[in-house]
N, C-alpha and C positions, 0 to 999 in steps of 0.2 A: 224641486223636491229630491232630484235625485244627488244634488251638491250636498243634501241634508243626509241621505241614507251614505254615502261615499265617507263622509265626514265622521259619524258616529263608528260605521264598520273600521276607520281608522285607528280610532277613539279605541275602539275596544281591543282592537290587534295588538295598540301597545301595552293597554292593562292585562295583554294574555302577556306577552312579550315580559311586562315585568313578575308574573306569579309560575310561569311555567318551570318545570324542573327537567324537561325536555334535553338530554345531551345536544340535539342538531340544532336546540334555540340556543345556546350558550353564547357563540361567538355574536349573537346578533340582539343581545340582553342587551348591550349599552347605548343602543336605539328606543330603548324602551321610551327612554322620558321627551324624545324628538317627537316621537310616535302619539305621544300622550297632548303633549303641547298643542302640535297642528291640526289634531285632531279638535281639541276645544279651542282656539283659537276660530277654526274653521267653522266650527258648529256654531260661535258667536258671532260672528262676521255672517254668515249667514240668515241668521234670526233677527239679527239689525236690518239685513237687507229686503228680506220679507216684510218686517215691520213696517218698514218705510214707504215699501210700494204699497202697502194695505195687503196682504195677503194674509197678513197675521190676524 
């Protein structure tokens, strides 16, 4: 469960990462869409794994 909450908190860093108008996020904008990937990548790879063991 906690792969699932690390995963999403990922997930959303990078959808702040890409809306933010933030000067100190600028340099670290073009992370955004890596941020965004792993994140749901991770969140799927996880929900398969649950599934699979029965947990889901």
């Amino acid at each position: 469960m906690f792969g699932l909450i690390l995963a999403l908190g990922i997930l959303i860093f990078g959808f702040f990462l890409e809306t933010t108008k933030t000067p100190g996020f600028e340099s670290s904008k073009k992370f955004a869409w890596m941020f965004i990937a792993i994140g749901v990548l991770t969140v799927i790879g996880k929900l398969v794994i649950m599934y699979q063991k029965g947990e889901l």
